[in-house]
C-alpha positions as CSV (number, residue, x, y, z in Angstrom):
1,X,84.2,32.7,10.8
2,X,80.8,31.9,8.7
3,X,81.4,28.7,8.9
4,X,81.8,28.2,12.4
5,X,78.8,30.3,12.8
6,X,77.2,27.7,10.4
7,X,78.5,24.9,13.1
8,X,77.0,26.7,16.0
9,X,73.8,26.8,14.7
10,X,73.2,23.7,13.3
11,X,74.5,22.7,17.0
12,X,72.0,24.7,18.3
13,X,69.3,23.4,16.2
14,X,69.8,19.9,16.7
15,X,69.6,20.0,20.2
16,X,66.3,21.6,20.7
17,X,65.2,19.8,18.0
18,X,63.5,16.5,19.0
19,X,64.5,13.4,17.0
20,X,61.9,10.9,15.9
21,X,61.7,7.1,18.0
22,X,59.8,4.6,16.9
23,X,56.9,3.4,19.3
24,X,57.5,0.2,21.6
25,X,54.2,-1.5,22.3
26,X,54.1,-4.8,24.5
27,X,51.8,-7.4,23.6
28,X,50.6,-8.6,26.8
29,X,52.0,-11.4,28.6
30,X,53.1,-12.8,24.9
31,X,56.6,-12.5,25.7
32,X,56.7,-10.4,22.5
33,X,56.9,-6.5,22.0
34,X,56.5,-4.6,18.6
35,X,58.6,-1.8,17.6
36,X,56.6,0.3,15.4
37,X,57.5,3.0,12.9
38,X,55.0,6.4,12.6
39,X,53.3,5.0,9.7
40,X,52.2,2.5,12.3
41,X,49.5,4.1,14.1
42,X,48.7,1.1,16.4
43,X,48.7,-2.6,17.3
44,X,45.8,-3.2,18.9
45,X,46.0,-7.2,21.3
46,X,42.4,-8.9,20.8
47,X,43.8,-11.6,23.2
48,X,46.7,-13.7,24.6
49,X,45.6,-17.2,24.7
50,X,47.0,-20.6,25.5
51,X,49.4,-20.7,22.1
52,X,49.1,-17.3,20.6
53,X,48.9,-14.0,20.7
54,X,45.9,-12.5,18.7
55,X,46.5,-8.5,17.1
56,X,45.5,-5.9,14.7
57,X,47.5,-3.7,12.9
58,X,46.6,-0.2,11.8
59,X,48.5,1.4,9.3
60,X,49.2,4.2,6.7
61,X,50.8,4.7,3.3
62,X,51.5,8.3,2.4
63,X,54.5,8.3,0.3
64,X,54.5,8.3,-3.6
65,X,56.0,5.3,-5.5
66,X,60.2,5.5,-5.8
67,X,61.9,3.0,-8.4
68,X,58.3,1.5,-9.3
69,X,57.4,0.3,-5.4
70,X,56.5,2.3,-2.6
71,X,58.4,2.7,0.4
72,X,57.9,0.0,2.9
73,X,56.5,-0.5,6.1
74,X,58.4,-2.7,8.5
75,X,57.4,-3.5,12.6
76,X,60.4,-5.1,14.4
77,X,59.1,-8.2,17.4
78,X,61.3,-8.7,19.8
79,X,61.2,-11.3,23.0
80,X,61.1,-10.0,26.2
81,X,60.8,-13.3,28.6
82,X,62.3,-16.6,28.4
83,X,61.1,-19.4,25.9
84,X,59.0,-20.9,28.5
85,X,57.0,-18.1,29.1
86,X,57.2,-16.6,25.3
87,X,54.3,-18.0,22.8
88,X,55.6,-19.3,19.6
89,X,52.8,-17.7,17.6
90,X,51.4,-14.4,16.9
91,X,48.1,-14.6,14.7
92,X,47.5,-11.2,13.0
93,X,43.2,-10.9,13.3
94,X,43.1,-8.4,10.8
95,X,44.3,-5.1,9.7
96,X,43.3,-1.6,8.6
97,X,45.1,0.1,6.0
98,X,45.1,3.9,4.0
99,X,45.8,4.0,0.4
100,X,47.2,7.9,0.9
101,X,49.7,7.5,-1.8
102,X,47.8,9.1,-4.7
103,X,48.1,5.9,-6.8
104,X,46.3,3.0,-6.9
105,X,47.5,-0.6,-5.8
106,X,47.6,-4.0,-7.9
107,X,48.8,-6.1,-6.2
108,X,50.3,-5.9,-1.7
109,X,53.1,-8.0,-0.4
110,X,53.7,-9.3,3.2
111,X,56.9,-10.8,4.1
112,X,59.4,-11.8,7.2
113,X,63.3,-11.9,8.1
114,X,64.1,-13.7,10.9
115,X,63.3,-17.1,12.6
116,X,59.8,-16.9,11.5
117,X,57.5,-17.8,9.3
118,X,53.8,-17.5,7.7
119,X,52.1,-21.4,8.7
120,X,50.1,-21.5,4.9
121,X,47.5,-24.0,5.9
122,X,46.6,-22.4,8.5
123,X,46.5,-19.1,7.1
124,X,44.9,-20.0,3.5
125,X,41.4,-18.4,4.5
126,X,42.8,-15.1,5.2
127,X,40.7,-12.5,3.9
128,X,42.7,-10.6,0.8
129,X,40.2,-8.7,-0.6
130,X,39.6,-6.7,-3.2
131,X,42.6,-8.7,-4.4
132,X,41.8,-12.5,-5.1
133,X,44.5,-14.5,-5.8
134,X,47.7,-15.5,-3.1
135,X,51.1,-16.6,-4.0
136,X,53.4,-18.1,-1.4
137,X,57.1,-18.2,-1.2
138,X,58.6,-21.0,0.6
139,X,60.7,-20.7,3.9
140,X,64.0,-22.0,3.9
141,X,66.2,-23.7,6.7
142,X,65.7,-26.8,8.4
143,X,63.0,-25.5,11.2
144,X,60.8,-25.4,8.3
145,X,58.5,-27.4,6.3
146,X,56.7,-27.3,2.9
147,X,53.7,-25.6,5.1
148,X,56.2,-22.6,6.0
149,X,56.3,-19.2,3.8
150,X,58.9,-16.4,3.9
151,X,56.3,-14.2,1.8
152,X,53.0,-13.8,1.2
153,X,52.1,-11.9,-2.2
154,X,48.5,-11.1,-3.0
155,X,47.3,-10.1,-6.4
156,X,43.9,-10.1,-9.0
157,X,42.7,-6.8,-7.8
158,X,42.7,-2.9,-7.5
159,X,42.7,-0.7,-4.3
160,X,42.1,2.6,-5.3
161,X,43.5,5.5,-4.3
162,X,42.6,7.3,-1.0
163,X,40.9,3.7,-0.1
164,X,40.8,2.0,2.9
165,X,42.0,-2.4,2.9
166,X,41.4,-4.5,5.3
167,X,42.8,-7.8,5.0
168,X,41.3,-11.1,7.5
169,X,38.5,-8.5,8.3
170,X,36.0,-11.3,7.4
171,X,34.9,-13.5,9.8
172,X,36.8,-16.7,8.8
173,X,40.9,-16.7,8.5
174,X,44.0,-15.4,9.8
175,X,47.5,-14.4,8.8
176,X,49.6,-17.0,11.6
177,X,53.1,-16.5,12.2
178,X,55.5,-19.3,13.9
179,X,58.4,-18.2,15.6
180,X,61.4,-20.5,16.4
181,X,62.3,-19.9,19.5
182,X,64.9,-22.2,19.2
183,X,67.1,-20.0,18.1
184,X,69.5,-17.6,20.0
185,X,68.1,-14.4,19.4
186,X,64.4,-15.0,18.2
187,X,63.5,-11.4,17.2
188,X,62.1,-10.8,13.4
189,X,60.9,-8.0,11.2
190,X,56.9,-8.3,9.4
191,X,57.7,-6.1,6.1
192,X,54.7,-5.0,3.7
193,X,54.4,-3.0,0.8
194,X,52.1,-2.6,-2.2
195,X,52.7,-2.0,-6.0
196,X,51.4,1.2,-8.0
197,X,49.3,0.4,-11.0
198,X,51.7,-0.4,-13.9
199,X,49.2,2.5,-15.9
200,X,50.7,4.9,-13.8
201,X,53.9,4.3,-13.9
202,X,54.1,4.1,-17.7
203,X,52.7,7.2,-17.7
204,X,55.6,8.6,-15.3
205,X,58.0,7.0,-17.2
206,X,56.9,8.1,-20.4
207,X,56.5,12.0,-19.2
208,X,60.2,11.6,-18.4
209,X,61.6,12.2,-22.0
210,X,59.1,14.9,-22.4
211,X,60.2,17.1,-19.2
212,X,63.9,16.4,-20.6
213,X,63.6,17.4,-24.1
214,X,61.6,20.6,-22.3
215,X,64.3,21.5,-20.6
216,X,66.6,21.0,-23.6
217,X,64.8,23.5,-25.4
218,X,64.7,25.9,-22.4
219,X,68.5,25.4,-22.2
220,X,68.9,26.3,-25.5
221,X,66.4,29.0,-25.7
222,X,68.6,31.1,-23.3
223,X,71.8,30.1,-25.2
């Protein structure tokens, strides 16, 4: 009998419970909508030109770092009209992102699943700071070229905690993705993440053995 009482109301709760969506937001007369998780407080469209689709990204890290690497943040694009009227390339202006993690960042990584890619020479100027040095990893497949990445990684700096980054908020350079619309289904995911400061994570990892031989002690105090 308890535990179909225990059924009944975890029924009960569920369905006056709301469950968490992500956020669709349509970029325009792109052809391309984002699907945004809550993390993702907006994509803002600067403009929809003749080639491209220009946007900013707003976004916030909150949790702490698990296995060494935060949690990621990934917005899904999907097409919504037909090739001829989709543009094969959405340029991201800049963004705005919270260090709310507790932890400060060395180094943040941007990368893509799907029939796209990051177009490096035309993306070279895009403004990394307070990190300095960029690291490309090559697309692979035969749509793409020596000038195609899969991932950008940025690196040679510190964002401190409860800090604000703002990468290609300079005036030159932007972060251009190419999207083959050749293929069947031409939706993709844009992944980031950063990395704690390996200072800090030493510093978890070494407390580990302390709280367990703590505990040990405790354990055998009572014994």
């Amino acid at each position: 009998m308890k535990i179909l009482t225990t059924i009944l109301t975890v029924i009960a709760v569920l369905s006056v419970t709301p469950l968490a969506h992500a956020t669709v937001i349509d970029l325009g007369s792109s052809g391309w909508q984002a699907e945004i998780p809550g993390d993702v407080s907006d994509i803002r469209i600067d403009g929809v030109y003749n080639k491209f689709v220009l946007i900013e990204i707003f976004k916030t890290f909150t949790s702490p770092p698990q296995n060494g690497q935060f949690p990621p943040i990934s917005i899904d694009f999907s097409q919504t009209a037909s090739d001829a009227n989709t543009l094969a390339y959405i340029v991201l202006n800049d963004e705005v992102i919270t260090n709310s993690t507790g932890e400060d960042w060395t180094d943040y990584h941007w990368s893509l699943e799907g029939p796209a890619a990051f177009v490096i020479s035309q993306s070279s100027d895009f403004d990394i700071s307070p990190f300095t040095n960029m690291d490309w990893i090559p697309k692979t497949g035969t749509a793409w070229t020596t000038d195609h990445a899969s991932a950008l990684n940025v690196d040679g700096g510190t964002l401190p905690a409860g800090s604000m980054f703002y990468p290609g908020c300079s005036a030159a350079g932007w972060l251009v993705i190419e999207v083959d619309l050749a293929e069947t289904d031409s939706s993709f995911t844009l992944t980031q993440h950063p990395t704690p400061e390996p200072a800090s994570m030493i510093l978890t990892a070494a407390g580990l053995p302390l709280l367990l031989r703590r505990k040990q002690r405790q354990n055998a105090a009572k014994s």
